[in-house]
C-alpha positions as MATLAB code, in Angstrom:
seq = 'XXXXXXXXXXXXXXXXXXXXXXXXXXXXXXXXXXXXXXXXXXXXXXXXXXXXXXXXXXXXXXXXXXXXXXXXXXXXXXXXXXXXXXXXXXXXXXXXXXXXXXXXXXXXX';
ca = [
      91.313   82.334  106.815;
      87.878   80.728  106.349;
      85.027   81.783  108.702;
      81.347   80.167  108.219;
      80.863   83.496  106.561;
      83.792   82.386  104.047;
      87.203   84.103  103.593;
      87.323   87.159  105.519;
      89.855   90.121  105.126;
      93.665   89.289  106.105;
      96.148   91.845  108.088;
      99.201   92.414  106.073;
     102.563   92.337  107.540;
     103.219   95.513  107.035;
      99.751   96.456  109.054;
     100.702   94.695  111.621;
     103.626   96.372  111.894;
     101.876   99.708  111.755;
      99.362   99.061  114.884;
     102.574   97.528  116.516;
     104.372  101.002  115.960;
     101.280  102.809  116.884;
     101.473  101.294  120.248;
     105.013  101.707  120.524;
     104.848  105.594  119.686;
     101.841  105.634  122.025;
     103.309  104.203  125.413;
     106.590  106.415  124.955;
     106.070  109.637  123.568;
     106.826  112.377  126.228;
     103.668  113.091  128.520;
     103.800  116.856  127.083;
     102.596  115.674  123.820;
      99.334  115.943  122.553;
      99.152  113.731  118.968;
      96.522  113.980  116.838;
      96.492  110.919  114.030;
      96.584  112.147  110.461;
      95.457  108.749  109.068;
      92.967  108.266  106.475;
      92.657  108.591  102.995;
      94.946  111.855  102.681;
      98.396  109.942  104.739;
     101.028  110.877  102.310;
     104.266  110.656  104.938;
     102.922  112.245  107.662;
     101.417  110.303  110.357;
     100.773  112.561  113.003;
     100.390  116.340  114.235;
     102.418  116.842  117.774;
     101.548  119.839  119.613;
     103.671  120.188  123.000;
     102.440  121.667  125.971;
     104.715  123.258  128.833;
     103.129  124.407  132.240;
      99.796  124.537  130.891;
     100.944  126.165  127.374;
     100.863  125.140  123.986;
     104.516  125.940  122.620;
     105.242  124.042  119.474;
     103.954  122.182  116.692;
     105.282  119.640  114.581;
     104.728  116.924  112.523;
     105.778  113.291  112.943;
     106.521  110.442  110.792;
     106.060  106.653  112.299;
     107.996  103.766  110.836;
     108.604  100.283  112.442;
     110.272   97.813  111.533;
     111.256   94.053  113.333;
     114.879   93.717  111.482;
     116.500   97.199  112.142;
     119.289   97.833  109.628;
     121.830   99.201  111.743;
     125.128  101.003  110.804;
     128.448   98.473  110.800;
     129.678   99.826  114.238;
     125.837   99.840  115.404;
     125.944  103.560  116.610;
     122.605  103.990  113.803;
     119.789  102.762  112.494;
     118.836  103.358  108.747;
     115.340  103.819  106.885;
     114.459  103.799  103.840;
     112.379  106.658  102.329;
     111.205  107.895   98.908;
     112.636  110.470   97.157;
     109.085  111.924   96.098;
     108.735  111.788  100.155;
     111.800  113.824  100.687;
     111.013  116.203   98.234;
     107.719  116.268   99.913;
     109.163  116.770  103.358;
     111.676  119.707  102.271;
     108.577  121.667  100.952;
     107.003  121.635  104.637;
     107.517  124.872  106.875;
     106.573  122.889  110.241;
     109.467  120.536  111.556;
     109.113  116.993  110.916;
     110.060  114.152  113.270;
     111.045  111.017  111.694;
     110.553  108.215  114.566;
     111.522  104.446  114.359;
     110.251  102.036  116.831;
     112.369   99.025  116.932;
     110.058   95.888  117.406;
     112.933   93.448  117.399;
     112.269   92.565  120.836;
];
């Protein structure tokens, strides 16, 4: 796009995508989570930090993985959706003593 200041910076698809997901994750997660973003510079397949808190207590903490996507690949008899994920992530992930929550909100719609 062309401004009178000249081309400016475009959103990517996939960034879109990601502030779509955002959103998503944002208007659904249960009320006794408390998320704290783990964006930046050091985002290596962990998006977020979930602490939950019961009747005024902190009990658990995990970490959470967003992806989105607006063509879910779903299973032949549609009982699951499927992601794709790097091995190096994987590896990553089965180093990790906290629990992590892979989450997929389904922009389709």
């Amino acid at each position: 796009m062309t401004s009178s200041l000249g081309i400016l910076p475009q959103e990517s698809e996939a960034q879109r995508i990601g502030h779509m997901a955002g959103r998503c994750l944002n208007a659904t997660h249960p009320e006794s989570w408390r998320l704290k973003a783990l964006d930046g510079t050091d985002d290596f397949g962990l998006d977020y930090q979930v602490q939950t808190v019961v009747d005024g207590q902190v009990r658990d903490i995990f970490r959470l993985q967003l992806k989105g996507t607006t063509a879910p690949e779903t299973s032949a008899d549609g009982s699951f959706i499927s992601i794709d994920l790097k091995a190096s992530t994987v590896r990553y992930y089965d180093g990790i003593t906290e629990a992590i929550l892979l989450v997929l909100c389904d922009l389709s719609a």
